[in-house]
C-alpha positions as CSV (number, residue, x, y, z in Angstrom):
1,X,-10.5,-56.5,30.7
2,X,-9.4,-53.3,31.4
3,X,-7.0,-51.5,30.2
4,X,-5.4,-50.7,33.9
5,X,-5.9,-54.4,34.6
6,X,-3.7,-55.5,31.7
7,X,-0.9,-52.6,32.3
8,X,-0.8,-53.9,36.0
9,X,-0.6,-57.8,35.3
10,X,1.8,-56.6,32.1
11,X,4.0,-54.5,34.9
12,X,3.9,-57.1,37.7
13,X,5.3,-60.0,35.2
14,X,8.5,-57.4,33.9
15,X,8.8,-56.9,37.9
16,X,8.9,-60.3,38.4
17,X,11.4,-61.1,35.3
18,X,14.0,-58.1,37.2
19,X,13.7,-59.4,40.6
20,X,14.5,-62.9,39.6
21,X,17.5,-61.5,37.3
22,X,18.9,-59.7,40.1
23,X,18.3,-62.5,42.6
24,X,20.4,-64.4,40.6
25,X,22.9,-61.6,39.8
26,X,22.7,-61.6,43.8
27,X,23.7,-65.1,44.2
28,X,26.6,-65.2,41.6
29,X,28.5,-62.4,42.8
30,X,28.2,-62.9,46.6
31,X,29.8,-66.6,45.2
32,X,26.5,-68.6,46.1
33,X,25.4,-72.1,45.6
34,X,25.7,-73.1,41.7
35,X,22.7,-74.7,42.0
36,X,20.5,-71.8,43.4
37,X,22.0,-69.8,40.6
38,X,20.7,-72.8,38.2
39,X,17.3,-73.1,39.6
40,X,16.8,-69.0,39.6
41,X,17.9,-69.1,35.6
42,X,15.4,-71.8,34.6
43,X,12.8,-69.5,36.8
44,X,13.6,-66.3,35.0
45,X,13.3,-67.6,31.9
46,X,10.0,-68.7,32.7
47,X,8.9,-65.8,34.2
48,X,10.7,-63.8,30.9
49,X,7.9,-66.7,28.7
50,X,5.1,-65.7,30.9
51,X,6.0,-61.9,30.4
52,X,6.3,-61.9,26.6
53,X,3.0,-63.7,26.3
54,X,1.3,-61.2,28.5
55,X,3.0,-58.3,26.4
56,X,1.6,-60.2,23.1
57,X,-2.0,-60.9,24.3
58,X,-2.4,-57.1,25.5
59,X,-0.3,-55.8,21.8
60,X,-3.5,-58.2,20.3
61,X,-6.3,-57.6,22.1
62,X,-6.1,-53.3,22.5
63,X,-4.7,-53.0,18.8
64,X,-7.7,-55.1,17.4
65,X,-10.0,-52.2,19.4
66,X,-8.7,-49.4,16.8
67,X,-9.6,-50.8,13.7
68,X,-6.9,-52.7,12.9
């Protein structure tokens, strides 16, 4: 894989944590449903999972190219 493949996937899935973070923000402030503001939590975190292991795979794979 490239490395303008991995930066993309690695910037879509830190898009993806910050839109679900402030869709939730959203919801609590506009005094939404509890339950909406429960489900987007348990989503971020998630997406925040997915992101980290994205960020770790690329950290692996490109520093193992430099002879480290």
């Amino acid at each position: 894989m490239s490395n303008e493949v991995v930066t993309l996937i690695t910037v879509v899935a830190c898009l993806a944590v910050a839109a679900i973070l402030f869709m939730g923000l959203w919801n609590m402030f506009k005094g939404g449903d509890p339950n909406r503001s429960q489900m987007l939590m348990r989503a971020r975190v998630i997406a925040q999972f997915v992101a980290l292991v994205v960020l770790l795979g690329a950290a692996y794979f490109f520093g193992r190219g430099n002879g480290g």
